[in-house]
N, C-alpha and C positions, 0 to 999 in steps of 0.2 A: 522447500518448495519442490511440489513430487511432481507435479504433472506437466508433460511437455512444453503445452501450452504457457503454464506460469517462468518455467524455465527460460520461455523467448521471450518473453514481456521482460525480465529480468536482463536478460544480454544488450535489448533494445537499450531498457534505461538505464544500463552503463554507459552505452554506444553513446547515448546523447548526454552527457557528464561534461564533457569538456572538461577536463581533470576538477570540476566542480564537485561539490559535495554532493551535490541531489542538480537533476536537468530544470532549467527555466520552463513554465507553461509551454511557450512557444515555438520550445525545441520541440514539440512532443506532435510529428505528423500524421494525423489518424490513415492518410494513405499508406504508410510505412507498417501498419498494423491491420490489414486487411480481414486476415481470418481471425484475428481476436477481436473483429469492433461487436459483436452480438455482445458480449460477457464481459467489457470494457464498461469503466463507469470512472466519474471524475469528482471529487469532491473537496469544498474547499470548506477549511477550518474558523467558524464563527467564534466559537469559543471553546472550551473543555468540553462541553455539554451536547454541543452542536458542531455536526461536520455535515454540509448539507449539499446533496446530491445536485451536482452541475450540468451535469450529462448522466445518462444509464443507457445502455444498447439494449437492442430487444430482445435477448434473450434472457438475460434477468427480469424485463417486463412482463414479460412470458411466462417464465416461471413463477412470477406471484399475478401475477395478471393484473397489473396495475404499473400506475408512470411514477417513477420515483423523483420528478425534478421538483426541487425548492424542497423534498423531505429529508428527514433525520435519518442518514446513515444508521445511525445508535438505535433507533426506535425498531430495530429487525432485532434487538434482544431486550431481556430485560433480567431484572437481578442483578446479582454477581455479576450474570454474564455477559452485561450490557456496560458495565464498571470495569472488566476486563481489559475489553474489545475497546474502552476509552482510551485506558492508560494503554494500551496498545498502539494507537494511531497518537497520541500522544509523545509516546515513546519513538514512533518511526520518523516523526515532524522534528522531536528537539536533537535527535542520534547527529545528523539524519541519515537515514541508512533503511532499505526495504524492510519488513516486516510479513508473515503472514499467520492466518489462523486454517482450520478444520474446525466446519462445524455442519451439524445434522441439520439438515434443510425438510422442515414437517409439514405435508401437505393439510390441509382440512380437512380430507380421508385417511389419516393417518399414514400415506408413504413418505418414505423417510428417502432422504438424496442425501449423500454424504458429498463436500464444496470446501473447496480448497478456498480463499480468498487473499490473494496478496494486495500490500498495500505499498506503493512506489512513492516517497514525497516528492514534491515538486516546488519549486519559486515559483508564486506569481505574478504578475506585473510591476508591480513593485518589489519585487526582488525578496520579499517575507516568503520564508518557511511555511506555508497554504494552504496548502492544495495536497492531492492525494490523487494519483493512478493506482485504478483499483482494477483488478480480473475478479469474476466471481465466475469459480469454476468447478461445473458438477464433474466429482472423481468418478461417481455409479451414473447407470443409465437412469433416464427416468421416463416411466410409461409415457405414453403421449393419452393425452385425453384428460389426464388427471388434473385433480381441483387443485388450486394454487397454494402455493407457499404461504403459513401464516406463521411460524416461528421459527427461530433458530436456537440451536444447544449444544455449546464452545464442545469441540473435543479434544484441542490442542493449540497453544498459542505458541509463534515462534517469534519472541520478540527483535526490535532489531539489534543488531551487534555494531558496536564502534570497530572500526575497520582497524584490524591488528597495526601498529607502529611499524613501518621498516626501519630496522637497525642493522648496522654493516659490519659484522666484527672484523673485515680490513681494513676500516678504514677510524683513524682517529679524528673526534669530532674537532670541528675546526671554529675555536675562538671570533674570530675575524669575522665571518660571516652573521656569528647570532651579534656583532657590534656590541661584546662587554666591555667594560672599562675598570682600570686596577684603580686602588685609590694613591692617588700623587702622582696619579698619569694627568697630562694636561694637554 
């Protein structure tokens, strides 16, 4: 995750972890995220196929010039690349653990916005694996005036990572705690 921006969304949703694996909905204070709410978007997981847009700020409305609520996340690719971009948010949902992609953002007239996209899982009310905090964030400038965003074209996926094991090589593991038992202990 390159861009300043996706870096503070990232520290955020640590901050709000509570030594948790991924933050509940409810931790997540859209006050606490002021200059990221335009490129902020929120999306909760229907099934493999469907992760459907909860929230969108308006800067991504902007850039495709349309409201993304109640639509298919996945429907901004297609192909491979929309098969990707699945097992991707897929992948950041079961880890769980952040995830993000690059990919070329292609207007109607042909300009091309290169967009970083991180994807932050989230619990939602029910305490399920859900939801998705999402930044969709242009790394190029992009003209003002220009016709809207109609596709995108993966250039790099960072899937998520299970968080390295801490192992102590001073200390020796301690039986007692994991509660085993010998056989003919009683």
């Amino acid at each position: 995750m390159k861009h300043p921006n996706t870096q503070t969304l990232l520290a955020y949703w640590h901050s709000r972890r509570h030594d948790e694996a991924a933050p509940q909905r409810a931790d997540i204070a859209p006050e606490d995220l002021g200059s990221l709410l335009s490129n902020l978007f929120l999306l909760r997981r229907m099934d493999q196929g469907h992760h459907v847009f909860r929230l969108a700020g308006t800067g991504l409305c902007r850039m495709h010039q349309r409201e993304f609520r109640d639509q298919n996340f996945l429907s901004l690719w297609q192909g491979h690349d929309r098969v990707h971009v699945s097992a991707l948010l897929e992948g950041a949902l079961s880890t769980p653990a952040p995830a993000s992609l690059v990919t070329e953002a292609v207007s109607l007239d042909g300009d091309r916005t290169d967009v970083e996209i991180a994807l932050l899982p989230l619990r939602g009310p029910e305490g399920w694996l859900d939801r998705v905090l999402g930044l969709y964030q242009p790394l190029t400038p992009r003209p003002a005036n220009t016709r809207p965003i109609v596709r995108h074209r993966l250039q790099a996926l960072h899937p998520a990572q299970c968080p390295a094991p801490h192992y102590s090589a001073f200390s020796a593991p301690s039986f007692e705690s994991v509660g085993l038992r010998v056989a003919n202990d009683s």
